[in-house]
Every structure is written in C-alpha cells, then in structure tokens.
C-alpha positions, 0 to 999 in steps of 0.5 A: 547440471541444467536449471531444469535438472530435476535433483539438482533443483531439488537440492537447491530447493532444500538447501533454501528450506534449510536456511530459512529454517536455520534463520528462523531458528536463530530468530532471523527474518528472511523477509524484507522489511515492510519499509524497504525501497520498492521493488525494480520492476515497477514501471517508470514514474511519468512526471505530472503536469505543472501544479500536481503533485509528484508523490503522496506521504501518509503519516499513519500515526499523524492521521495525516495525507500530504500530497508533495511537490518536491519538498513542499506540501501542496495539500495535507488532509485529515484520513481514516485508516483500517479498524487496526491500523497499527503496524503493516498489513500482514494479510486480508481482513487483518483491518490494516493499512499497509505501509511502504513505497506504492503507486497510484494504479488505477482511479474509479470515479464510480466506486461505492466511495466518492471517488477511490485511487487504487494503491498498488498494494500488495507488491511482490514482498506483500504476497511473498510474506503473507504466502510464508504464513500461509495467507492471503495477503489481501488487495483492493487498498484505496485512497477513497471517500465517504460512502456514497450510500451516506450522501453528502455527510460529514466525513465517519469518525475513527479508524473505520477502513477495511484497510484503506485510507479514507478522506472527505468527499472533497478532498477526494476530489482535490486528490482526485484532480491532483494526482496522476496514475503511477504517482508514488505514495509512501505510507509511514508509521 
C-alpha cells in the first residue's frame, strides 16, 4: 500500500482518532507538556558577541527577567505579564503568558512599545494544542516596553500584557542591546 492510498490513509486516520478518544478516556493527554524540550526544527542558535547574553530566564511567579551568560545573571528585571498570568497559554486573548523553551525572532525598535523583541510563540505544540480544542492559539508575544502613547512614565503597575512580558523603557533597552536574534528564552512557572 502507497502513502497516498486513499483507504489505507483513512484507516490510519481512524485508527489515530481512536487512541486519542481511548487516551482522553482514560484521562490521558496526547499533547506534550507545555515545559517539554523545544522542538528540532528550530534553526541553530548563533553564539552572541563577548558581554551579551546566551539565553533569557523568566521566572513568571518571581515577576522576574534574567538575562544569562552561562551560569550567571548578567541582568535581572522586574516584568508584567498578561492580565492572567498563571499557567500556559492555551489560546488567543486568553490574557496569558506562555511558558516553554522559545527564541528571540525578530526586534522592532518601531513598535507601539519602546522597543519589543518578538518570542517565537507559538511553536508547532502551541498550534497543535490549541487547534485540538478548536482555537486560535494566538501570536505576536513580546518582550516590550512601556507604551509609547504614555511618554516617558514610570513602568504600569500589575499584571497588564495581552500576554507579554513587559519591562521599563530602560531595561528595554539594556535587553535591547544585549540580546541577539535566535537567543533562546525559556519561560517558567
């Protein structure tokens, strides 16, 4: 039988929506967990220049960002996370940041922000979960800074992201000058 046999296609496609029925049944998850290794087909990390960091760590319940070279904290800032921050983001306008391994991929110094660095959110788990329930699972997840509209004001107060992870307007810009595209960010609990 050929790959593109159409009733031997079929059958395979029943077979899988039997597990998934039998697993969900018994309670089971066929979806990995939102904490699992990031996925192989990310492209390869270049290494950054001497002095910038190799990696970011938030640490949701912490409210803490901490921009890492090896073992060691190179800078660590307060953040604001989405209006409902605990736990992963499961679909857009859910009001949470998501949690995993991502990378920086892109950086717009002419946001409607200070300045935002674009998380890959969401990976091909994202989209494969939130299209299980039927959902959109959101996009356009950002490190960013105040709103400009604000000027130069003290940072909000609270939890007041559509999802992202928002910092000063001068810690922005240390991130900013710190980070290079494809730096990876894994974002805890």
């Amino acid at each position: 039988m050929s790959q593109s046999d159409p009733p031997a296609r079929l059958a395979r496609i029943l077979l899988s929506l039997s597990l998934v029925v039998s697993m969900s049944a018994l309670g089971m998850s066929i979806l990995p967990y939102p904490g699992s290794a990031p996925a192989k087909t990310e492209r390869p990390f270049d290494p950054p220049k001497p002095g910038m960091a190799d990696r970011l760590v938030v640490r949701k319940s912490e409210r803490r960002l901490y921009l890492m070279r090896g073992e060691q904290a190179l800078r660590t800032y307060g953040i604001a996370l989405g209006f409902r921050p605990d736990g992963h983001k499961r679909h857009e306008g859910d009001g949470r940041t998501p949690e995993g391994h991502y990378r920086i991929d892109r950086r717009n110094d002419r946001s409607r922000y200070r300045k935002s660095l674009r998380i890959s959110y969401p990976n091909t788990r994202d989209v494969r979960r939130a299209r299980f329930r039927g959902q959109s699972p959101g996009g356009l997840i950002m490190i960013h800074g105040q709103p400009n509209a604000r000027g130069g004001a003290e940072p909000l107060a609270g939890d007041w992201t559509q999802g992202c992870i928002a910092v000063s307007n001068r810690a922005i810009d240390e991130i900013w000058s710190l980070t290079a595209l494809g730096t990876p960010i894994e974002i805890l609990p």
